[in-house]
N, C-alpha and C positions, 0 to 999 in steps of 0.2 A: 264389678259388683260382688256381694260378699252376704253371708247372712251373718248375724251377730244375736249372741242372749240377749235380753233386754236390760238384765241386772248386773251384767258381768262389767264392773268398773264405768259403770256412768255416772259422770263428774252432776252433769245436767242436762237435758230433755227437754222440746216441748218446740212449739211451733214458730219458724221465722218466715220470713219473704225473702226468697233468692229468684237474683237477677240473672238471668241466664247468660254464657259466653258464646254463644252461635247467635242465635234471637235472642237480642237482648231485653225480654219481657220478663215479668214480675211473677213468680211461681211459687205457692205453700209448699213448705217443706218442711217434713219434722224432722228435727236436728238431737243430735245425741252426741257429746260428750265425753270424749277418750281422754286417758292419761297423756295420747303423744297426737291424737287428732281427732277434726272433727270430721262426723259422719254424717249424710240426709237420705232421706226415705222419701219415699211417694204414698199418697193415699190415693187407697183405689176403692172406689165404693164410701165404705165408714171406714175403713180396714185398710192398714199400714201392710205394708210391702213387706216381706220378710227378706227381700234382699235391699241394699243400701245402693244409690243411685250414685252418688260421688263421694269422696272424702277430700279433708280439706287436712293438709301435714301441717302440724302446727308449731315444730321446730323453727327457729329464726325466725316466724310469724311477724308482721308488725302489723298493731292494730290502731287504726282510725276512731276515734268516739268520744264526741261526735262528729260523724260524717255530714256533711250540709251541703254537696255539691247538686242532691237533687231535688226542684224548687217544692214537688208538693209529699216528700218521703223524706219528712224533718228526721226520723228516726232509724236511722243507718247506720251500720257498723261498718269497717274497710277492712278485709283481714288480707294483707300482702306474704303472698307465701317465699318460700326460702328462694323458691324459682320466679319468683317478681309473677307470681300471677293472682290477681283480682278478685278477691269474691268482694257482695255487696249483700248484707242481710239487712230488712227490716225486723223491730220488733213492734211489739202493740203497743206500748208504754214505755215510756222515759226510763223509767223506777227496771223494767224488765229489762230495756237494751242497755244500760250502765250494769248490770247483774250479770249479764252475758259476759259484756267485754271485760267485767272485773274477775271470771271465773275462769277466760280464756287466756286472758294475761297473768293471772296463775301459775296454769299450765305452762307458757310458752317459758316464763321464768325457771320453773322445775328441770324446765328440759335444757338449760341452759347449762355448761362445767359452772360449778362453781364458784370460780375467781372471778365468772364475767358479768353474774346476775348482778343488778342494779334493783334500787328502792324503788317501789312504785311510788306514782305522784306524792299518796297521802303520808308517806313515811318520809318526804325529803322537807329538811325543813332551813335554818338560815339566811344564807345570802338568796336564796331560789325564791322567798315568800314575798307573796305583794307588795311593794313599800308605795302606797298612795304618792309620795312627798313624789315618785321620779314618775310619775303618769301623769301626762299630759292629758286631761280630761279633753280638751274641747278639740285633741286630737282622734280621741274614740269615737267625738261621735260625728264626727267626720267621717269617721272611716263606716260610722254604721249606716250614715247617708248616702255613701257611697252607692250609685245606681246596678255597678256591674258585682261589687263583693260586700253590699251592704246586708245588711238585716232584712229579711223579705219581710213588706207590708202585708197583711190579712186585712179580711171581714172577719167578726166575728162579734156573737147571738151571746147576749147575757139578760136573762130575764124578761124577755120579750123585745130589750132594745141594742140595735145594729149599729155597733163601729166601725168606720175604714180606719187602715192607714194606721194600723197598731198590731202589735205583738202582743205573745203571754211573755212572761217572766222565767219562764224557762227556757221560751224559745232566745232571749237575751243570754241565760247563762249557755247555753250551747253555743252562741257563734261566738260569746267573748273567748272559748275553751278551743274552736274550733281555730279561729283566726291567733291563738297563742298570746290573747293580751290577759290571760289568767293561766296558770298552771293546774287548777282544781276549780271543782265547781264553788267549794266553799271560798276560794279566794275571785271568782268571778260574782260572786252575792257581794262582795265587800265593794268590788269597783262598781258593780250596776247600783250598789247603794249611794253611794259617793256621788254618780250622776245623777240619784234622785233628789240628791242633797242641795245638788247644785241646780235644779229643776230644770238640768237638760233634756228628764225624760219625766213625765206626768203620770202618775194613776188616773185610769179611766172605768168604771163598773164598781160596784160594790166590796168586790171583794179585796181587789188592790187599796183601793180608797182607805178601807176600815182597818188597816193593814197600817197605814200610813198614819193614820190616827192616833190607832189605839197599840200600837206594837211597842217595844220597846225599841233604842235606835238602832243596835243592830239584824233587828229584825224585822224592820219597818219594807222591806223589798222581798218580794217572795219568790221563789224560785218553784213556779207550779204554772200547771198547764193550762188554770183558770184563772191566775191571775193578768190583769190586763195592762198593759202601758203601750203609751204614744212619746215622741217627739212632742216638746211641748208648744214648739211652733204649730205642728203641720194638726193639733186635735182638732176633728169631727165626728160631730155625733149625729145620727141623722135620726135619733127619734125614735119613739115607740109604735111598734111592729103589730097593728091590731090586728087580732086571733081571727077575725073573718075575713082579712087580705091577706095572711101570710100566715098559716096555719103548720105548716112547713116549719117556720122560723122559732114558733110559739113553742114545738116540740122540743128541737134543737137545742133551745134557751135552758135546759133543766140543768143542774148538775150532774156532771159526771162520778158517779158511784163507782164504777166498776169496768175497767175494758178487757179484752180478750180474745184471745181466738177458738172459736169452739166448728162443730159441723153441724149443718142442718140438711135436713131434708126439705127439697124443691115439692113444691105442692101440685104441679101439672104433671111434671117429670120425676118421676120419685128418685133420683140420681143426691146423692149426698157429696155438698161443696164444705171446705172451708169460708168461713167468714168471720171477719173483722166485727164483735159485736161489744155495743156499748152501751151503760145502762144510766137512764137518766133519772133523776128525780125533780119534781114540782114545775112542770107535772112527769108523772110518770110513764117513760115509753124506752122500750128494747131495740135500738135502733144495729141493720146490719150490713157493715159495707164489702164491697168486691175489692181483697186484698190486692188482688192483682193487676187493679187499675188504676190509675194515677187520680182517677174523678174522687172527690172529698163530700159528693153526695151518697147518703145511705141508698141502697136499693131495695129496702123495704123498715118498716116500724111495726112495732107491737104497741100497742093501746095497753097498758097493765091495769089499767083502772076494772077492777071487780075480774078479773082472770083468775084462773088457777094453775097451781105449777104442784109438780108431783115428778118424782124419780119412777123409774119403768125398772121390769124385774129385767136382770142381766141372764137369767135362766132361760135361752132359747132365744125367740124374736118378737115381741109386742106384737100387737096385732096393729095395726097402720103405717109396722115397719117393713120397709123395702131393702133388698139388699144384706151382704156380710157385715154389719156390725161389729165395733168391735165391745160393747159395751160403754157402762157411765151414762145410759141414755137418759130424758124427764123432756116430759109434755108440757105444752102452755094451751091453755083452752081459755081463747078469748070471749068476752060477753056476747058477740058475733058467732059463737060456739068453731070458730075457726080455731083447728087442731097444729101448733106446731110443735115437731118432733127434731130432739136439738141434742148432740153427742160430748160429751167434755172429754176432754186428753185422759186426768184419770176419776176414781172416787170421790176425792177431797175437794175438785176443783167444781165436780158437779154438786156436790153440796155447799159448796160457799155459793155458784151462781142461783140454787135456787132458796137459800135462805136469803140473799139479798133482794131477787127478787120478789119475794113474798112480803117483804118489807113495805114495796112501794105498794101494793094492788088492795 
């Protein structure tokens, strides 16, 4: 362990999920961004560790992304170091864990002599680029039925009503990326298109749907984490989810605005956790999940309807705050007049969450 400036050559920062190599459990760690390796920290309190808990050598690096070997942590990166050893990060978003791996594979190129760097994907082009004519379609999607390496089936909540037995459109372009029948994500859009073409795989929910409609043809397949498709055999729909049996479900259904991982304060235990927080609209609710467990249930919601959100002074410690802070703090004061106190990484991030917030209440 080591301390380090916080400014001194940080490529990139900011918060992943590491799998641990002793106990192999799921642990927040804030990650930083060297010219020749990556470095993690612990938070302790609100408050980062001023020394660094492991580092990751990112010479001869190879990296995985996307990684899909674990069933409910779609968003993984593999980084294999020069000595064949394993790390395993989560991020919070698609858009965040592709920024990762494309900042890290950067680096691991720089560090490479010369003569041996190689193009990344989006720069190889030729003989390597899609050619539909030599894809055997009705061999993909075979392969995506596949029980043991296929495409993992979900549920999943749009608008009040519950689908089984279908995927988003992103989780499509990661396993075609993953399993190597596209080289890029933009050339796994073009094949997942082709099977839409072919109506091996259906829009199911509004947003896929309208997509399919009104898009133009190479844009008719969306590569997003709310767009929805099934196998066109296996579609069911089981109906809409009325708000007084499944009020749970009704929350869920909102769009997703905004994800992240920020700190909050526990309201029995005044102890400050990282959490997984996502922000929905129509209707509007702040929901926050336990990064470090595999369950895909929130363990708490915010009501945003008539709340207030406000930034706290970084000068000292608010009054309802507990503990070493590190700063970036802002309150939600629900119509319940229930107080939650909630920390962002830095300034910027704390002001995008509460002007988006304020949007919805």
């Amino acid at each position: 362990m080591g301390t380090e400036s916080e400014n001194n050559g940080v490529l990139k920062e900011g918060f992943l999920v590491k799998r641990g190599h002793v106990v192999q459990n799921w642990k927040v760690r804030w990650f930083v961004l060297k010219s020749d390796r990556l470095l993690y920290f612990k938070y302790e309190g609100g408050k980062r560790d001023s020394c660094h808990r492991g580092t990751i050598p990112l010479s001869d690096c190879k990296i995985t992304c996307p990684y899909l070997e674990y069933e409910n942590r779609p968003l993984v990166i593999k980084l294999q170091t020069s000595t064949s050893e394993e790390h395993f990060l989560e991020s919070c978003t698609r858009e965040e864990r592709d920024e990762w791996a494309a900042v890290i594979g950067e680096v691991v190129q720089k560090l490479k002599p010369h003569d041996a760097q190689t193009p990344s994907p989006s720069q190889i082009k030729g003989s390597t680029s899609l050619q539909l004519h030599n894809v055997n379609l009705s061999q993909v999607v075979d392969s995506m039925y596949d029980v043991h390496t296929g495409i993992r089936l979900c549920s999943h909540v749009e608008q009040g009503s519950s689908y089984s037995n279908c995927f988003s459109g992103s989780a499509v372009v990661d396993w075609l990326v993953f399993n190597k029948l596209a080289l890029t994500r933009v050339e796994a859009v073009t094949l997942a298109s082709a099977l839409l073409d072919e109506t091996s795989l259906r829009p199911i929910g509004i947003r896929s749907a309208d997509a399919l409609r009104n898009a133009a043809l190479g844009e008719q397949f969306l590569d997003d984490s709310t767009a929805l498709y099934c196998f066109s055999q296996s579609f069911q729909k089981r109906g809409s989810v009325k708000a007084e049996k499944s009020r749970s479900a009704v929350e869920l259904s909102g769009k997703v605005v905004k994800r992240g991982y920020l700190l909050k304060q526990g309201h029995k235990v005044k102890n400050w956790k990282v959490r997984l927080f996502v922000l929905r609209a129509e209707p509007g609710f702040l929901h926050y999940y336990d990064p470090s467990k595999d369950d895909i249930t929130p363990v708490g919601s915010i009501s945003l309807r008539g709340c207030l959100v406000s930034a706290l002074d970084d000068n000292g410690i608010p009054s309802g705050v507990k503990g070493k802070v590190q700063g970036n703090l802002f309150k939600i004061i629900t119509q319940t007049d229930t107080h939650y106190y909630i920390q962002a990484p830095t300034h910027e991030e704390r002001m995008d969450w509460i002007q988006a917030i304020r949007q919805l209440t």
